[in-house]
Backbone bond lengths (Angstrom), bond angles and torsions (degrees), N, CA, C in turn:
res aa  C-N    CA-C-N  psi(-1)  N-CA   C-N-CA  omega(-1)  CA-C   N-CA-C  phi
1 X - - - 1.441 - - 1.524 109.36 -
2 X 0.851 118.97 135.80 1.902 133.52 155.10 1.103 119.16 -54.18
3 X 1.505 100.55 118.90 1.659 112.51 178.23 1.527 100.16 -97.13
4 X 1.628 91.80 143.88 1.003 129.74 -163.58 1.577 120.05 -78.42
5 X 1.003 126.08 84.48 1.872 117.38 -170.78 1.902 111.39 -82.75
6 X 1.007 111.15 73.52 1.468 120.69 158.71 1.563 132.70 -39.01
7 X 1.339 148.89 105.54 0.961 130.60 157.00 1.842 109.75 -88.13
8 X 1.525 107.25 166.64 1.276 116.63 -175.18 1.529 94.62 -92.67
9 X 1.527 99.46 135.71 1.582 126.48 -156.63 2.151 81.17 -68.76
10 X 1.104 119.43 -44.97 1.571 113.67 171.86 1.281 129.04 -29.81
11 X 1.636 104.52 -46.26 1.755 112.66 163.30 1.115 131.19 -70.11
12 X 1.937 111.60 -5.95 1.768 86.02 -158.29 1.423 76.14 -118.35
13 X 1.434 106.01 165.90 1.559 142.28 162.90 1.631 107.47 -32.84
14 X 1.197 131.49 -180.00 1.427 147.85 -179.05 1.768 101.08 -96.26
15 X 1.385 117.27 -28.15 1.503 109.63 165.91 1.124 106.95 -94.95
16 X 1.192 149.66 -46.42 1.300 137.69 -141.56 1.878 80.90 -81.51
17 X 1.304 144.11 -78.50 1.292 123.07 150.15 1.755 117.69 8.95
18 X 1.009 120.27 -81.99 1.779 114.29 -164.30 1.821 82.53 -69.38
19 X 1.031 156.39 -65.72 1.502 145.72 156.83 1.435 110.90 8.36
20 X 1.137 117.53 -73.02 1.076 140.75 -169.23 1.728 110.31 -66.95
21 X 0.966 125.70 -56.84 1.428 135.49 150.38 1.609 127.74 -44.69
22 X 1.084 112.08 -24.51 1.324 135.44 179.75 1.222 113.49 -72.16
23 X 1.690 112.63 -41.43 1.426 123.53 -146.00 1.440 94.39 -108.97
24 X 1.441 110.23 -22.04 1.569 125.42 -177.95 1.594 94.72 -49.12
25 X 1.950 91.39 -74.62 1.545 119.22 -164.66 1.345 98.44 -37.47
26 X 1.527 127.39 -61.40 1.556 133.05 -149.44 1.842 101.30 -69.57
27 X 1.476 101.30 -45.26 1.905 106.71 171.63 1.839 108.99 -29.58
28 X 1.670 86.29 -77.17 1.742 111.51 176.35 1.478 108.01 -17.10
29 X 1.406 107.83 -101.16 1.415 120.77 152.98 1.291 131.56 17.00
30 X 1.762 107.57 -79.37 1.393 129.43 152.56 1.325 123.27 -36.43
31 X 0.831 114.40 -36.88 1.462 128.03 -173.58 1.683 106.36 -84.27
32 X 1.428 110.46 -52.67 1.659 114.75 176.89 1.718 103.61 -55.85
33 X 1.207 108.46 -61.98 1.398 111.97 -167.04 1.504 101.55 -60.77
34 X 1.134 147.73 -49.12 1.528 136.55 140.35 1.615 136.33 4.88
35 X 1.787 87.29 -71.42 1.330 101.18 164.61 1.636 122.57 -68.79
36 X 1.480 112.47 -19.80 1.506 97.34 -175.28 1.606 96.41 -117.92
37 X 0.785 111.24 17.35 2.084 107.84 146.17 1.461 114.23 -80.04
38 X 1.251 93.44 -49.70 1.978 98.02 -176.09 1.136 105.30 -60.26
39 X 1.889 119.43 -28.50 1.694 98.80 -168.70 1.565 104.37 -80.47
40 X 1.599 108.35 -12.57 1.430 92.83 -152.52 1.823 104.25 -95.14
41 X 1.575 90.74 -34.94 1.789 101.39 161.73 1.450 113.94 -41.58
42 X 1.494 125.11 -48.31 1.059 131.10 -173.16 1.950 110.32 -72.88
43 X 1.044 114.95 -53.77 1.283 123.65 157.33 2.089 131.55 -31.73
44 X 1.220 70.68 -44.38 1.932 84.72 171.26 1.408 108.76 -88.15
45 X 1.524 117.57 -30.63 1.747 104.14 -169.08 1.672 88.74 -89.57
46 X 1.395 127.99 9.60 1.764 107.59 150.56 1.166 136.49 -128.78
47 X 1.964 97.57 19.75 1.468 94.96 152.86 1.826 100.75 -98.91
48 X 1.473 93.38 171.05 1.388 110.58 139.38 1.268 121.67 -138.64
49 X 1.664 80.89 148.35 1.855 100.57 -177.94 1.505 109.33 -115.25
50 X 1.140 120.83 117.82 1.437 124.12 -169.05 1.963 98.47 -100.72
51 X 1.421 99.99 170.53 1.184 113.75 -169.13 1.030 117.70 -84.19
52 X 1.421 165.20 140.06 1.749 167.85 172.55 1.403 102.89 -43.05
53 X 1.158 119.25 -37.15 1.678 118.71 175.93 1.436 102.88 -134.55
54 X 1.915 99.63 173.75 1.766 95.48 172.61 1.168 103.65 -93.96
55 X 1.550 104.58 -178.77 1.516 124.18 -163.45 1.464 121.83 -54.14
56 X 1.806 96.66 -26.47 1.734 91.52 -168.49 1.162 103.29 -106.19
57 X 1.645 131.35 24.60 1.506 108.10 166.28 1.728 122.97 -103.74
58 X 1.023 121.04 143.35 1.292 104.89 -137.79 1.958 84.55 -97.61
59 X 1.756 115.55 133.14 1.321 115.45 -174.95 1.262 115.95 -78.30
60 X 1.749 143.09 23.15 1.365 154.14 120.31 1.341 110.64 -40.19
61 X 1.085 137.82 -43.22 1.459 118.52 -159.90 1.568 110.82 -121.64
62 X 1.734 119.01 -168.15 0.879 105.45 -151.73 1.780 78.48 -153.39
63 X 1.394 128.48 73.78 1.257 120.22 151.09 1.486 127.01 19.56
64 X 1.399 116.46 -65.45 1.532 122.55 -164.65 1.387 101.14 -104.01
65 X 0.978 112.55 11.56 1.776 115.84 165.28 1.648 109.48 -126.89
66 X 1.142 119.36 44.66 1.527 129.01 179.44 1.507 108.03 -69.90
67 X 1.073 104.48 122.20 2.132 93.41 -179.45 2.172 75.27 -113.10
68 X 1.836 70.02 132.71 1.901 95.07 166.61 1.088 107.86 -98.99
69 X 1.278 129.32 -52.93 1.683 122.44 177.86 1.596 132.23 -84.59
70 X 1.299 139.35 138.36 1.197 109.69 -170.31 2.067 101.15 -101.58
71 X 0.994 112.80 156.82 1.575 87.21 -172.31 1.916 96.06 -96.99
């Protein structure tokens, strides 16, 4: 693990502070959006969602409107 080098919020400036807060917020964040990819990645590879039709009918046409002859 990574050790942590802290300064006391007393020493630093009014930015290096919002810096510091900044980097907190963006960590946090990082971390949520992390966690809710994995749940949702994980979530989809155990459903399945199948398609309205199978593979070989082609979604242009319309079966019961087949023209056989052309005039």
């Amino acid at each position: 693990m990574q050790e942590i080098k802290r300064r006391p919020p007393e020493s630093m400036t009014v930015s290096e502070r919002m810096d510091e807060v900044a980097a907190l917020l963006a960590r946090g964040i990082s971390r949520v959006w992390d966690q809710s990819v994995a749940k949702s990645a994980n979530a989809a590879s155990k459903s399945h969602l199948g398609l309205g039709y199978s593979g070989h009918q082609s979604v242009h046409t319309d079966p019961s409107t087949k023209v056989t002859e052309s005039k």
